[in-house]
PDB file as gemmi writes it, atoms N, CA and C in Angstrom:
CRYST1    1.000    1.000    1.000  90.00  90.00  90.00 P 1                      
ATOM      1  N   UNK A   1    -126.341 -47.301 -92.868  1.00  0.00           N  
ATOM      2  CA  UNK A   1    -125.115 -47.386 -92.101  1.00  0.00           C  
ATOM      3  C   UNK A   1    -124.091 -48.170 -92.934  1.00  0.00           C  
ATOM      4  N   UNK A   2    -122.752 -47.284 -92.909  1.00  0.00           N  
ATOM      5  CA  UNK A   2    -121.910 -48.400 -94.088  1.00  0.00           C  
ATOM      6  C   UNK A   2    -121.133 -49.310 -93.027  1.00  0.00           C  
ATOM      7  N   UNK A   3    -120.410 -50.305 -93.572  1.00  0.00           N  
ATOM      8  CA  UNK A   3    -119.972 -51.503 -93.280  1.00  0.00           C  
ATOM      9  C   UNK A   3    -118.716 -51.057 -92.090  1.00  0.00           C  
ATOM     10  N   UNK A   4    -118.065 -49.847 -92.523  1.00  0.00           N  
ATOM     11  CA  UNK A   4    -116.895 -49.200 -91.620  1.00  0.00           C  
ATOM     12  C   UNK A   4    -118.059 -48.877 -90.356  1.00  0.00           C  
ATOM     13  N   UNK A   5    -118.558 -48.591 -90.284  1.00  0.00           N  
ATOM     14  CA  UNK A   5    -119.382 -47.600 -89.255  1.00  0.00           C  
ATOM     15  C   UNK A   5    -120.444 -48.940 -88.335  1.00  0.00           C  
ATOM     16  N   UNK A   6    -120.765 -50.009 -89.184  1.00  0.00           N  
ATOM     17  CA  UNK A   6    -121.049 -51.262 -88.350  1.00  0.00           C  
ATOM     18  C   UNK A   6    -119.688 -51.712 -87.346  1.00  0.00           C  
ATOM     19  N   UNK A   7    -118.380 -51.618 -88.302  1.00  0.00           N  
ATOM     20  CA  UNK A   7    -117.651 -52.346 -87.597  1.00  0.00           C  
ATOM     21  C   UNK A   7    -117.165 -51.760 -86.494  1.00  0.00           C  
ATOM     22  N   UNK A   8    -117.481 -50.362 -86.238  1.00  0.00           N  
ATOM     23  CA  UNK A   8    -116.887 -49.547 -85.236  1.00  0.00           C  
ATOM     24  C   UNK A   8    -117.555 -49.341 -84.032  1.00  0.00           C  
ATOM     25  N   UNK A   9    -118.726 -49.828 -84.530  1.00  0.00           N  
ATOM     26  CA  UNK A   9    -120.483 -50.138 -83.345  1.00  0.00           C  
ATOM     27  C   UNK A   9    -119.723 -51.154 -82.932  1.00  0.00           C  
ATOM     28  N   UNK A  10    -119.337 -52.233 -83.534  1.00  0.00           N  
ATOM     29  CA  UNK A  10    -119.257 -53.450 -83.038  1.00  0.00           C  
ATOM     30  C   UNK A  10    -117.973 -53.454 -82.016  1.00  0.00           C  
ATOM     31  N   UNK A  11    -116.958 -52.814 -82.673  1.00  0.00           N  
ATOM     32  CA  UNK A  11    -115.724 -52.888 -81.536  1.00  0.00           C  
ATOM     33  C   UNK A  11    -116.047 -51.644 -80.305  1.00  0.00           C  
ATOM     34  N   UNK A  12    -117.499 -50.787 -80.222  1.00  0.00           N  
ATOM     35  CA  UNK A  12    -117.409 -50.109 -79.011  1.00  0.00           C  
ATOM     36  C   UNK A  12    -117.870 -51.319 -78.457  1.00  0.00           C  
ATOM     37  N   UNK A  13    -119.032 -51.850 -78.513  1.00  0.00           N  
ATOM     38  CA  UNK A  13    -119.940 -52.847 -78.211  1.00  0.00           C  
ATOM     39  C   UNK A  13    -118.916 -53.910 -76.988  1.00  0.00           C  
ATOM     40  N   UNK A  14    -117.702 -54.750 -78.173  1.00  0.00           N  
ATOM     41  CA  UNK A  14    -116.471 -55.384 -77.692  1.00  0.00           C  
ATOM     42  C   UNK A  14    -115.675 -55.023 -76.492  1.00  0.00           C  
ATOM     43  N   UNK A  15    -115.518 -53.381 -76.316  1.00  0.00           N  
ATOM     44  CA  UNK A  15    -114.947 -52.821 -75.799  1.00  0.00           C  
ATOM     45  C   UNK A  15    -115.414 -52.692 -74.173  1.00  0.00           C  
ATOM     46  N   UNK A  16    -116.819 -52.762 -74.829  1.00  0.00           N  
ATOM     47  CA  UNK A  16    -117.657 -52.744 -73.136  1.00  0.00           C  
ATOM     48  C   UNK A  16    -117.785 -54.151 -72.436  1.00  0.00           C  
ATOM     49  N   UNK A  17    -117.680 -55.066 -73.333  1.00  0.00           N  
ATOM     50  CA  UNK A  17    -118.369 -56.395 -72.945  1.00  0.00           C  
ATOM     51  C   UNK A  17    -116.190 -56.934 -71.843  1.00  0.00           C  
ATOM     52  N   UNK A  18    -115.229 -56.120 -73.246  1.00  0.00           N  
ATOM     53  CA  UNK A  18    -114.286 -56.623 -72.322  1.00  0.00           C  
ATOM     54  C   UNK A  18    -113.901 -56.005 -71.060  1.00  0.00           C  
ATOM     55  N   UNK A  19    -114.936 -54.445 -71.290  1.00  0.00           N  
ATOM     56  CA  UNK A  19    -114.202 -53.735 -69.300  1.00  0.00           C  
ATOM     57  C   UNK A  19    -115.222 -54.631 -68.709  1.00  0.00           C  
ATOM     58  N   UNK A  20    -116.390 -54.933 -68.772  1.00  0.00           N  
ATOM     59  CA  UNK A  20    -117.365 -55.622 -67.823  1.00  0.00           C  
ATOM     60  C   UNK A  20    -116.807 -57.186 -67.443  1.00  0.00           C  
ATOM     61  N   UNK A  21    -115.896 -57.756 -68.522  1.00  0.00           N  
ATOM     62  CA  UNK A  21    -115.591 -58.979 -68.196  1.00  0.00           C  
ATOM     63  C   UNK A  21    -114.528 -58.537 -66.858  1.00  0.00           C  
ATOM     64  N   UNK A  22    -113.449 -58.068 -67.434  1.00  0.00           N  
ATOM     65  CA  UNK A  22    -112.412 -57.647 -66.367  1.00  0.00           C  
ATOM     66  C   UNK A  22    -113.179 -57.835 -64.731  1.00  0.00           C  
ATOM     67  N   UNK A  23    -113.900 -56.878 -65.081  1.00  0.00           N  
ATOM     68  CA  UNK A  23    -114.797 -56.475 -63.400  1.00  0.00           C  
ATOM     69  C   UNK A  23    -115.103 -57.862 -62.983  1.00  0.00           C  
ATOM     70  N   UNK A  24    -115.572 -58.283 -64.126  1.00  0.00           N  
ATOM     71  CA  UNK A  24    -116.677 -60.096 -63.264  1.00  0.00           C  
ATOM     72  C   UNK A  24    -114.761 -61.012 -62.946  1.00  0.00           C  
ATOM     73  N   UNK A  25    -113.995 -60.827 -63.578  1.00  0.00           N  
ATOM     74  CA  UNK A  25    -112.690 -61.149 -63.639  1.00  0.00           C  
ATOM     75  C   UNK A  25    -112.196 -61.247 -62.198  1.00  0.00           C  
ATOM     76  N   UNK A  26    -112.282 -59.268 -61.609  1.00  0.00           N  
ATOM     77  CA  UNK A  26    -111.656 -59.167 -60.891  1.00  0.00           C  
ATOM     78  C   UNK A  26    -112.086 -59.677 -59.444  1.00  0.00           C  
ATOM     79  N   UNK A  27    -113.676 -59.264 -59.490  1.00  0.00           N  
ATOM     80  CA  UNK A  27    -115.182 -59.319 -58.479  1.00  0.00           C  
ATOM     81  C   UNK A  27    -114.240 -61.157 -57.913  1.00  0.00           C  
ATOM     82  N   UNK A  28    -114.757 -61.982 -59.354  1.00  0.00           N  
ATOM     83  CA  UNK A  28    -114.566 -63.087 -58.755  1.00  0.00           C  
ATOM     84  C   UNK A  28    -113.247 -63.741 -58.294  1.00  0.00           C  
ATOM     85  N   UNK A  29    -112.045 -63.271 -58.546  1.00  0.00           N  
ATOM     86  CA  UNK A  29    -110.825 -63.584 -58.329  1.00  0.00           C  
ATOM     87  C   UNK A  29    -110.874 -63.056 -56.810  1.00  0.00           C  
ATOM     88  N   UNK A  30    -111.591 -61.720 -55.914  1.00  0.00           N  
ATOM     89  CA  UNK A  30    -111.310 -61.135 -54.764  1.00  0.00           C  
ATOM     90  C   UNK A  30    -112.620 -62.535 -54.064  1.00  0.00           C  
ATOM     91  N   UNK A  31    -113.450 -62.806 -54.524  1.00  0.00           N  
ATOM     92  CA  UNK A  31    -113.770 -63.858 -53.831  1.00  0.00           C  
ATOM     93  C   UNK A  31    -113.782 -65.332 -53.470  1.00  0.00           C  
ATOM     94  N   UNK A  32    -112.865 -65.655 -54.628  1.00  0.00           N  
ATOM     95  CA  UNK A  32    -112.097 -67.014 -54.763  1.00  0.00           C  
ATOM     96  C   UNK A  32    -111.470 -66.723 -53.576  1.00  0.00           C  
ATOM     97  N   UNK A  33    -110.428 -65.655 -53.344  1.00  0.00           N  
ATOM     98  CA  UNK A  33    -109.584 -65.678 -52.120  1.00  0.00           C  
ATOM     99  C   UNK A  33    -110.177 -65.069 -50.595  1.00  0.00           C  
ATOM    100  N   UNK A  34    -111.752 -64.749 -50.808  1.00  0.00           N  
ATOM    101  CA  UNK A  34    -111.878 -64.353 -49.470  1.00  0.00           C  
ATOM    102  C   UNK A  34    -112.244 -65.928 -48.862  1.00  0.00           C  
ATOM    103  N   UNK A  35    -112.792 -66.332 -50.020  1.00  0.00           N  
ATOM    104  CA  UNK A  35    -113.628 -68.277 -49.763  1.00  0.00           C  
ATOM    105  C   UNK A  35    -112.370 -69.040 -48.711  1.00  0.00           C  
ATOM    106  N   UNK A  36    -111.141 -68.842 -49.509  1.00  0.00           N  
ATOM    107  CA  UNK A  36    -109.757 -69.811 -49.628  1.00  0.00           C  
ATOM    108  C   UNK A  36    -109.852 -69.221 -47.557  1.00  0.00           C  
ATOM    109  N   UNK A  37    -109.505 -67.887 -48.261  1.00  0.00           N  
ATOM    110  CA  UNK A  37    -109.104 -67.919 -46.655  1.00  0.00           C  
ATOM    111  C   UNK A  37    -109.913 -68.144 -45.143  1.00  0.00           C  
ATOM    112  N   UNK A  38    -111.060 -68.325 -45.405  1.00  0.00           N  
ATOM    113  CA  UNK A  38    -112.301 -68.711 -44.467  1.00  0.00           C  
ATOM    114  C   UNK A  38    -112.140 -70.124 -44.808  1.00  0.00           C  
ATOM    115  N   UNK A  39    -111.762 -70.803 -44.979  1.00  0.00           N  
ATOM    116  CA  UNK A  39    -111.715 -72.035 -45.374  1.00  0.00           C  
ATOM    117  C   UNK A  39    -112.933 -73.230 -45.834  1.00  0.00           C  
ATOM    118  N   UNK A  40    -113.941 -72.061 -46.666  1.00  0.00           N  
ATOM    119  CA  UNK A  40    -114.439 -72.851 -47.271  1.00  0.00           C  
ATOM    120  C   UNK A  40    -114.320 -73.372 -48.775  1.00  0.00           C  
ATOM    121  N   UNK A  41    -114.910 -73.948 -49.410  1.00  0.00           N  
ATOM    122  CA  UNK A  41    -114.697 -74.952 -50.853  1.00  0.00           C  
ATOM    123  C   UNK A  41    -114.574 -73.893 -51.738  1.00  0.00           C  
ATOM    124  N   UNK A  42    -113.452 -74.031 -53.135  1.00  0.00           N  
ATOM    125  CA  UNK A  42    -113.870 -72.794 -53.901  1.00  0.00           C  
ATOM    126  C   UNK A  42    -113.316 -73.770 -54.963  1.00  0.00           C  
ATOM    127  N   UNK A  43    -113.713 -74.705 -55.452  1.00  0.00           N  
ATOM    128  CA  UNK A  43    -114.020 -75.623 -56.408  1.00  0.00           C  
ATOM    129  C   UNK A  43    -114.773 -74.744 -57.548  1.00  0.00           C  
ATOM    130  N   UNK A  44    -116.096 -74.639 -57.854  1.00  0.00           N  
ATOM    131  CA  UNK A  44    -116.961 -74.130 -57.570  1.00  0.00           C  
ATOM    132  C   UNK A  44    -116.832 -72.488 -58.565  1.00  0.00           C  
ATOM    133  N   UNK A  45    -115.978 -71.572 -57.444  1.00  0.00           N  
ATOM    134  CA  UNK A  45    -115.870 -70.406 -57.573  1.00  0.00           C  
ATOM    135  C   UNK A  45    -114.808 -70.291 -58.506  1.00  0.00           C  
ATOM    136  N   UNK A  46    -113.832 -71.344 -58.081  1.00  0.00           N  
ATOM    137  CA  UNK A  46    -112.315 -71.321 -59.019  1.00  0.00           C  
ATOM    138  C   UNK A  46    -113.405 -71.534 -60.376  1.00  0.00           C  
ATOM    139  N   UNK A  47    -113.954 -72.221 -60.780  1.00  0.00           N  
ATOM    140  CA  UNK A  47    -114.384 -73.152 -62.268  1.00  0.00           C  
ATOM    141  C   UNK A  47    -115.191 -71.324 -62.895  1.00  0.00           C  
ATOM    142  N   UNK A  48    -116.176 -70.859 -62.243  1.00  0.00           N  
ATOM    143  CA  UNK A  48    -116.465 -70.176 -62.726  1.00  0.00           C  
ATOM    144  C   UNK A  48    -115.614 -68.999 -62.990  1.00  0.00           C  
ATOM    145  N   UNK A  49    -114.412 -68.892 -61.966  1.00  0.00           N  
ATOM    146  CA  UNK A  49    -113.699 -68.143 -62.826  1.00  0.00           C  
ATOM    147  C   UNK A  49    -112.848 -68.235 -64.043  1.00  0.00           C  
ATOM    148  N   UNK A  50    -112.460 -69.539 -63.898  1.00  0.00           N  
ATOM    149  CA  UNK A  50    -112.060 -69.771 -65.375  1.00  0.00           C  
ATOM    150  C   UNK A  50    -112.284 -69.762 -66.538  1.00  0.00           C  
ATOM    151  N   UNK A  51    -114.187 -69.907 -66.507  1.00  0.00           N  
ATOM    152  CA  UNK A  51    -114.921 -69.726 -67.340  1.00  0.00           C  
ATOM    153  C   UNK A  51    -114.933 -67.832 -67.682  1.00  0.00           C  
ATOM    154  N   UNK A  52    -115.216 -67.129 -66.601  1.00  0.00           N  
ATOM    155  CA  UNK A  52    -114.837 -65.788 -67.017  1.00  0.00           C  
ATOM    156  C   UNK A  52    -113.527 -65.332 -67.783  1.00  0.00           C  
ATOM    157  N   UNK A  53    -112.706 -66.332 -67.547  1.00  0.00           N  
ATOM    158  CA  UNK A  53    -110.894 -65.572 -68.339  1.00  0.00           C  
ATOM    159  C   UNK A  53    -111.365 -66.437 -69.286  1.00  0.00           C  
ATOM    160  N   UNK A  54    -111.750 -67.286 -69.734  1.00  0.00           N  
ATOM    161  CA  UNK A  54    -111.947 -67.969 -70.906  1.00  0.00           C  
ATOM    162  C   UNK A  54    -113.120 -66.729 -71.891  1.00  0.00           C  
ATOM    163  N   UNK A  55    -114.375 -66.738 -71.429  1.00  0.00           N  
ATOM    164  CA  UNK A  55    -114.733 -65.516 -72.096  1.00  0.00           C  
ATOM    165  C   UNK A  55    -114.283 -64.262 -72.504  1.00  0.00           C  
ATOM    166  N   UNK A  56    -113.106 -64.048 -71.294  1.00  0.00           N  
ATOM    167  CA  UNK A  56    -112.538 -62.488 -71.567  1.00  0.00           C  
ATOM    168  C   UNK A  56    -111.789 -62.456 -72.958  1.00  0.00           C  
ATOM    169  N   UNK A  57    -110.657 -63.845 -72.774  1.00  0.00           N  
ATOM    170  CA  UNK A  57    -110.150 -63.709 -73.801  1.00  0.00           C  
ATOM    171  C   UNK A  57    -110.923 -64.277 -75.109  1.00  0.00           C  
ATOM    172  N   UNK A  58    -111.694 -64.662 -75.300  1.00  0.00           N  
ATOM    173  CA  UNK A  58    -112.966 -64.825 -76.266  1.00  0.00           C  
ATOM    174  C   UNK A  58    -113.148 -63.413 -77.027  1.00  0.00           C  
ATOM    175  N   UNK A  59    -113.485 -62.675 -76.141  1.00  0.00           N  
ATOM    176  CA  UNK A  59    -113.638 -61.021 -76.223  1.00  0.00           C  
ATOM    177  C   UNK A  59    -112.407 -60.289 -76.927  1.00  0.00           C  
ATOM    178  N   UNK A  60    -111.444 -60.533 -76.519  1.00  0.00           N  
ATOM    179  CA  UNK A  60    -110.143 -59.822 -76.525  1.00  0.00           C  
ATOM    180  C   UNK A  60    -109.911 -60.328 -78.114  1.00  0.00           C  
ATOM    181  N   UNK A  61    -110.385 -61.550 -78.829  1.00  0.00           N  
ATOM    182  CA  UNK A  61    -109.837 -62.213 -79.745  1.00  0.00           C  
ATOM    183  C   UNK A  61    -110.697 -61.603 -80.497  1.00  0.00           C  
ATOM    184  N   UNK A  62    -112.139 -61.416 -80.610  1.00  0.00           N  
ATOM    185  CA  UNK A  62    -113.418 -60.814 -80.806  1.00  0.00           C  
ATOM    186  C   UNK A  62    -112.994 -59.739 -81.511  1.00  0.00           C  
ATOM    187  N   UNK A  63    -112.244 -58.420 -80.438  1.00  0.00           N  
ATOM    188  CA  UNK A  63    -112.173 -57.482 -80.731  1.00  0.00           C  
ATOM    189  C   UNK A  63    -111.015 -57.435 -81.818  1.00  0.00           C  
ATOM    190  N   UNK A  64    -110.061 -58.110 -81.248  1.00  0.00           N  
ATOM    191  CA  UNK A  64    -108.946 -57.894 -82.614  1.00  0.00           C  
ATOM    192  C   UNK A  64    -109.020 -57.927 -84.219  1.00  0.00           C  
ATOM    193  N   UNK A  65    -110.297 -59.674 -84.021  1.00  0.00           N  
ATOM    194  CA  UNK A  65    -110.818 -59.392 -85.327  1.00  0.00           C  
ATOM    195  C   UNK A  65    -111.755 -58.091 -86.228  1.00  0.00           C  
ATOM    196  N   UNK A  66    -112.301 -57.487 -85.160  1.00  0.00           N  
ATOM    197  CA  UNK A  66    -112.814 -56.560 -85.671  1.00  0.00           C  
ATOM    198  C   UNK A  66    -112.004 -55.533 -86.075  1.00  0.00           C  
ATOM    199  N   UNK A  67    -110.588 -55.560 -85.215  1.00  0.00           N  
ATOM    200  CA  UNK A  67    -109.599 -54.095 -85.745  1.00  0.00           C  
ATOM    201  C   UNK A  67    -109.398 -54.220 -87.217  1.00  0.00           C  
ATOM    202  N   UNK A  68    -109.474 -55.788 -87.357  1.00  0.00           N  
ATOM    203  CA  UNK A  68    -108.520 -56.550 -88.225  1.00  0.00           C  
ATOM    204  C   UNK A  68    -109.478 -55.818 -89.288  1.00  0.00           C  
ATOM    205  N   UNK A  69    -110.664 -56.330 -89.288  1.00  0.00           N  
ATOM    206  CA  UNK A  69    -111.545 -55.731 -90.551  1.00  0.00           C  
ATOM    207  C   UNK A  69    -111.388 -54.383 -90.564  1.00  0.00           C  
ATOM    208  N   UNK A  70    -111.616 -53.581 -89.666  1.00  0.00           N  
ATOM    209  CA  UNK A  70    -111.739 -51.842 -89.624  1.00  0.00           C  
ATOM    210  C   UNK A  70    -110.465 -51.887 -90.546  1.00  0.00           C  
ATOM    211  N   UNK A  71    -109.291 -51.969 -90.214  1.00  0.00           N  
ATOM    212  CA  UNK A  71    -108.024 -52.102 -90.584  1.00  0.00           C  
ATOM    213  C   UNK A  71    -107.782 -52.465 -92.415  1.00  0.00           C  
ATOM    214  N   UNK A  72    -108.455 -53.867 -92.733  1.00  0.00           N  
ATOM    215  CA  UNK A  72    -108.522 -53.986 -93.774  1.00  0.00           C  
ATOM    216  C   UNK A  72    -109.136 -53.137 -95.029  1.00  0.00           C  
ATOM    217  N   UNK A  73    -110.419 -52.445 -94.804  1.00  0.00           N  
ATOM    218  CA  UNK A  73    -110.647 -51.138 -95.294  1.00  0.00           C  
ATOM    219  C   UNK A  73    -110.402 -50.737 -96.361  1.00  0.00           C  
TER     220      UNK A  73                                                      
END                                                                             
């Protein structure tokens, strides 16, 4: 397998990990606000979502570098 053809595994790979983040993104943002509005604690729920947009864009940065290499070529 040449080095172009690793890097293109790697940005499908990227590609999936960032639609799946989105989802855990979105999943947990619709239940931060069902928590809020039942009025229980979302301490908690808020933190882990932050931790998800912190990974997403982890991902998002991930992938660019990889364009960056495909790109460089």
């Amino acid at each position: 397998m040449t080095n172009l053809q690793q890097e293109r595994n790697h940005l499908a790979l990227a590609d999936r990990h960032i639609i799946e983040g989105r989802r855990r993104v979105a999943n947990q943002t619709k239940l931060v606000e069902t928590m809020a509005r039942n009025g229980q604690d979302t301490i908690m729920a808020e933190r882990l979502l932050r931790t998800f947009e912190e990974t997403l864009e982890a991902w998002h940065a991930h992938r660019r570098n990889i364009l960056q290499a495909i790109d460089g070529r």
